[in-house]
C-alpha positions as CSV (number, residue, x, y, z in Angstrom):
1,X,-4.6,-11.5,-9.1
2,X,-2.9,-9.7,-11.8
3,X,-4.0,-6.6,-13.1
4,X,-2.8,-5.2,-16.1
5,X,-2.6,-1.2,-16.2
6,X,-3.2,0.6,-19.1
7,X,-1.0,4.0,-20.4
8,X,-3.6,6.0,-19.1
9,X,-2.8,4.1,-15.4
10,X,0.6,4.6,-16.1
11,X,0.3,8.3,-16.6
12,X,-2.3,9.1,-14.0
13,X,-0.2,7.2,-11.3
14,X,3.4,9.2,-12.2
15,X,1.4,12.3,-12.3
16,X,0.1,12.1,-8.7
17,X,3.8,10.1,-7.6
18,X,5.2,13.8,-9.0
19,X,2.3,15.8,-7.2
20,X,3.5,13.9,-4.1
21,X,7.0,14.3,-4.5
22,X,6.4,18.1,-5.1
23,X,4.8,18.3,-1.8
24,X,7.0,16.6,0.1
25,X,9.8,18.3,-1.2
26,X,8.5,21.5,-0.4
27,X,7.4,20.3,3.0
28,X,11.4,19.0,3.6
29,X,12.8,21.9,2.4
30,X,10.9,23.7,5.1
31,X,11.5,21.5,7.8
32,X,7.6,21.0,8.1
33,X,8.7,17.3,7.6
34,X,11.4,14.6,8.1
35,X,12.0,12.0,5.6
36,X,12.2,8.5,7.1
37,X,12.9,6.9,3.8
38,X,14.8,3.6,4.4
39,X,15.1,2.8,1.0
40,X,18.0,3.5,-1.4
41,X,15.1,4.4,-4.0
42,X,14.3,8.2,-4.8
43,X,11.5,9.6,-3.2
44,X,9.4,9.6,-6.8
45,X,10.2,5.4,-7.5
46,X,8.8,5.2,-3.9
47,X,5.8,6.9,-4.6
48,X,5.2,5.8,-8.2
49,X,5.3,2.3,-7.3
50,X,2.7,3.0,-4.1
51,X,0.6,4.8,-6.6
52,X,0.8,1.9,-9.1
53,X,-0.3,-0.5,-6.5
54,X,-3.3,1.7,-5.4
55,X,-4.1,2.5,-9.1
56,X,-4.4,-1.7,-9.2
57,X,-6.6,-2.2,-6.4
58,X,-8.9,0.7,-7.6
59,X,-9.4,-1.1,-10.7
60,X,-9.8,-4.5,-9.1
61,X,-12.3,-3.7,-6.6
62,X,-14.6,-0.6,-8.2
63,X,-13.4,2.0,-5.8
64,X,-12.7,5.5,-6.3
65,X,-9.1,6.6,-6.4
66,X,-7.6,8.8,-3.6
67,X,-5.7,11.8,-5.1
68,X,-6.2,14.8,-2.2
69,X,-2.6,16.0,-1.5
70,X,-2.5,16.4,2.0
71,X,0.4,18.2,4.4
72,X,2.4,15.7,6.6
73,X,1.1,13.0,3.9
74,X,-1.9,10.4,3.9
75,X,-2.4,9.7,7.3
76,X,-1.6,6.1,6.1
77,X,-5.1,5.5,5.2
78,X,-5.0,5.1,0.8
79,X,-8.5,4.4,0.4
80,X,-12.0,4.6,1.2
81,X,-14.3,1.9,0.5
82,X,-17.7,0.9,1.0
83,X,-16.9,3.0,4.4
84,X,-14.0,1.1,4.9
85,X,-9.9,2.3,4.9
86,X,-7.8,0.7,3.1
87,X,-3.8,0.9,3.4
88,X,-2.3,-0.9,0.3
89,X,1.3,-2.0,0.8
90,X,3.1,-2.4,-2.4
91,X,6.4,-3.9,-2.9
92,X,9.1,-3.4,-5.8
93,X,10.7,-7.1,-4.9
94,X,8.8,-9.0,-7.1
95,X,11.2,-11.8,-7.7
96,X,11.5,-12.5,-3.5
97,X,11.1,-15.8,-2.6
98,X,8.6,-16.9,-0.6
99,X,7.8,-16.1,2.4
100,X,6.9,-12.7,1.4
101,X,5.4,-10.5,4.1
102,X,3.1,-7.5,4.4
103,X,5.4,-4.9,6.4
104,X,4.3,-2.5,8.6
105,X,7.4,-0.2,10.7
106,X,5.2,-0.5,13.6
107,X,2.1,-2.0,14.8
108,X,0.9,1.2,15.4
109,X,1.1,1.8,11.8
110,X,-1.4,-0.1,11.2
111,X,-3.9,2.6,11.1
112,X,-6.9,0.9,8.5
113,X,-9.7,-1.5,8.9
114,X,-7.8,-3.3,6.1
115,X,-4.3,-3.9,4.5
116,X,-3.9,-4.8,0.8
117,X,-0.9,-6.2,-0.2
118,X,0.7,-6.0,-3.9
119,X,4.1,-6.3,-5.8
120,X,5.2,-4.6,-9.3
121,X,5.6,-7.3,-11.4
122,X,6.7,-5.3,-14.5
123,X,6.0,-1.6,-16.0
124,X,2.3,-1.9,-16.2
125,X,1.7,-5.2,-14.4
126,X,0.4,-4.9,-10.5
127,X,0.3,-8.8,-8.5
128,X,-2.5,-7.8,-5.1
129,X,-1.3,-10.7,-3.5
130,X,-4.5,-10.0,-1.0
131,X,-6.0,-8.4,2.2
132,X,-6.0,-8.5,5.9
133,X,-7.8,-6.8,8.6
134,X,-6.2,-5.4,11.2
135,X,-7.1,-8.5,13.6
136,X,-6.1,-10.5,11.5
137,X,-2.9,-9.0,11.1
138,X,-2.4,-8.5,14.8
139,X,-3.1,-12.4,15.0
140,X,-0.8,-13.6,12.5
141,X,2.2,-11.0,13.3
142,X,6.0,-12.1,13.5
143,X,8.6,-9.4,13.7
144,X,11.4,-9.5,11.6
145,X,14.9,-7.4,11.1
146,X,15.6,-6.8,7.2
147,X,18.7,-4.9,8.2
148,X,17.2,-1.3,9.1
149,X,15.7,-2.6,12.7
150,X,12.6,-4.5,13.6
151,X,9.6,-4.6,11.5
152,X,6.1,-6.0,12.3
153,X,5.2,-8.7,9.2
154,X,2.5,-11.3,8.5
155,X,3.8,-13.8,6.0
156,X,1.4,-13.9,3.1
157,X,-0.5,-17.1,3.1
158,X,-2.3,-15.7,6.1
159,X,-3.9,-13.1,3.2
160,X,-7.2,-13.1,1.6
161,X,-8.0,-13.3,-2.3
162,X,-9.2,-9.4,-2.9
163,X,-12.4,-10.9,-4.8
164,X,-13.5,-11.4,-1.4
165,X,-12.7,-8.2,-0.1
166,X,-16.5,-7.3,-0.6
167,X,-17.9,-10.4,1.4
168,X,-15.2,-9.0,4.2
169,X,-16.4,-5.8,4.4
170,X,-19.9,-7.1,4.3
171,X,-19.2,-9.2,7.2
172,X,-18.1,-6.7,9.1
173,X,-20.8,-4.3,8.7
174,X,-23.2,-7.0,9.3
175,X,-21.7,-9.0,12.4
């Protein structure tokens, strides 16, 4: 699903990406942090494009938008909905063939009942590619080395169209 963000998007997701980045930087600069950045992006493009994938899922699913600044970071948990976390994995590679994976660094990482995954696909177009639970994830894992050491990926097809992210959660609740 593509979703189209407006200038208003655009603007509210570089405003938090800066808010982030000021944080972080005064949390480095302090030592109250480390930066495991693997990337040869800047800190901001890594948050900007994090915060345009959540700013896309928001809008797809109805949810409200997580913008608390906290110290040390998220706690890998981007969203709350329907009593339900949400980590939503967004890539800048939008042109990678497929297969395309959700990533984690760890399984550990894995923190959320669910993972979203999405990919930039220009300056105000967000692909969500879909969503995985955690079992489902752990069921489906391959581990991979991209160059920086081992990583802990399901390949894509194994993801679920987010307009049935609802019927998940309900599923869940219910079962």
């Amino acid at each position: 699903m593509d979703i189209d963000l407006t200038a208003q998007d655009l603007i509210l997701a570089a405003h938090h990406a800066a808010l982030i980045e000021g944080v972080k930087s005064y949390q480095l600069s302090k030592n109250a942090v480390r930066n495991n950045r693997i990337s040869n992006q800047g800190d901001f493009a890594i948050h900007y494009a994090g915060m345009l994938g959540e700013v896309a899922v928001a809008k797809a699913i109805g949810a409200p938008l997580r913008t608390d600044l906290t110290i040390g970071g998220d706690g890998n948990v981007d969203m709350i909905y329907c009593g339900q976390t949400i980590q939503i994995k967004t890539s800048t590679h939008s042109t990678t063939p497929p297969p395309r994976f959700i990533i984690f660094n760890s399984v550990e990482e894995f923190v959320t009942d669910w993972a979203v995954s999405c990919s930039i696909q220009g300056a105000s177009k967000v692909r969500i590619h879909g969503f995985v639970s955690k079992r489902k994830f752990a069921a489906n894992i391959a581990t991979y080395d991209f160059g920086y050491g081992i990583r802990y990926c399901m390949d894509e097809k194994h993801l679920s169209p987010i307009n049935r992210l609802n019927e998940a959660i309900n599923g869940v609740k219910n079962g």
